[in-house]
Every structure is written in structure tokens, then in C-alpha cells.
C-alpha positions in Angstrom: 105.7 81.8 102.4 106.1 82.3 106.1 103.1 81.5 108.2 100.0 80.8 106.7 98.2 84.0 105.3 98.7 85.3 101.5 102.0 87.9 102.3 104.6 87.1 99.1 107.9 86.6 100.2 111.0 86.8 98.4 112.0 83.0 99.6 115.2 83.2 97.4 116.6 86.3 98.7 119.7 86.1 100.7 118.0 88.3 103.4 115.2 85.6 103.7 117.9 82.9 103.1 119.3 84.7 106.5 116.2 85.1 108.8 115.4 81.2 107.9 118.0 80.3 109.5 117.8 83.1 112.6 114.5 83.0 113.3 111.8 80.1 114.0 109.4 80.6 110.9 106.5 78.7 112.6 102.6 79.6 112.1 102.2 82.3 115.4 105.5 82.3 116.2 107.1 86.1 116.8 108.7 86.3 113.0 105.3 85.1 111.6 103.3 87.3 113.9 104.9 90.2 112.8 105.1 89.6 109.3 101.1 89.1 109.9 100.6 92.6 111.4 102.0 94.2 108.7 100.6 92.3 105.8 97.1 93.4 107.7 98.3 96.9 108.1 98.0 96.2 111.9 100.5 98.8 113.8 103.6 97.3 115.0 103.3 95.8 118.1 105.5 92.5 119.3 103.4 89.6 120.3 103.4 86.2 119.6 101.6 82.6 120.4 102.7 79.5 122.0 100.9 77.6 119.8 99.0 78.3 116.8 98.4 81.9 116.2 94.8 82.5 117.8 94.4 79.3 119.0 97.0 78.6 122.1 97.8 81.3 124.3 99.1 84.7 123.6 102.6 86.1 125.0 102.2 90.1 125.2 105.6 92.5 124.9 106.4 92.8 128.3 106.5 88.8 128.7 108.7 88.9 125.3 112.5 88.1 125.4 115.1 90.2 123.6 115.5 87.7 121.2 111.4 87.1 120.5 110.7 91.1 120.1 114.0 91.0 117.5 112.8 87.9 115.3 108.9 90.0 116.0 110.8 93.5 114.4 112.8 91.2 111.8 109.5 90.0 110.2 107.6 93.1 110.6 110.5 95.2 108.2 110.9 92.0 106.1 107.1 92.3 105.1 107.1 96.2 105.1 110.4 96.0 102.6 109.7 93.1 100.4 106.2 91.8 101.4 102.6 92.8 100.0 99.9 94.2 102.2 96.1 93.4 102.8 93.7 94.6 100.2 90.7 95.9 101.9 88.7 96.9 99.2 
């Protein structure tokens, strides 16, 4: 499971084989943050935390490296693709 909120995630896949080793996986990290905003249906929009995700402070796009919006997009499409969404009802 990456980060800390109910999204499955096909851990034996070679894709997420791949973006284990790519990307940091860490709780509010950009990987875990966007994987987060699409398991809560949340429009796609690269952020991450320093810290913990809600709990340290925020880094917004435009403070973002190229590399932190990629591992952002990487876990976004990973969730859309493979990953499960929110049930609100």
C-alpha cells in the first residue's frame, strides 16, 4: 500500500516494482499525495508535504521541482489505472 489511506495497489506489478524504486513512497510525499487525490476523486493538482501529509508544511506547484510534479503525475495515473477510488456513499 503506498501512503496510509485504503487505495489497493498492485504491489507485485512490475510497474509498481518500478516507481518503488523511482519515487520516494513516504506518507505526504509527492507519489503518495497524488495517489491520495485520486483515490478521493480530488482533481489533479501537484502538491506535496515536508512532513506528514497535513501535518508539516505544504509545498504548492509552483515551489515543485521537475522531478516532485513527475513522481506527483506518476502516482496520480498509477491510482487512476490500477488503484480503487473513494466510496462516498
Amino acid at each position: 500500500m503506498v501512503g496510509l489511506y485504503p487505495a489497493k495497489i498492485h504491489l507485485g506489478s512490475e510497474l509498481s516494482k518500478q516507481h518503488k524504486e523511482m519515487y520516494d513512497m513516504r506518507h505526504g510525499g509527492p507519489y503518495d499525495r497524488g495517489s491520495a487525490d485520486s483515490y478521493y476523486w480530488r482533481a489533479f493538482n501537484p502538491h506535496y508535504f515536508k512532513g506528514d501529509s497535513f501535518q508539516s508544511e505544504k509545498v504548492e506547484l509552483g515551489q515543485m521541482t521537475a522531478d516532485e510534479i513527475t513522481a506527483y503525475t506518476a502516482g496520480y495515473n498509477y491510482n487512476e489505472e490500477y488503484g480503487e477510488k473513494k466510496d462516498w456513499g
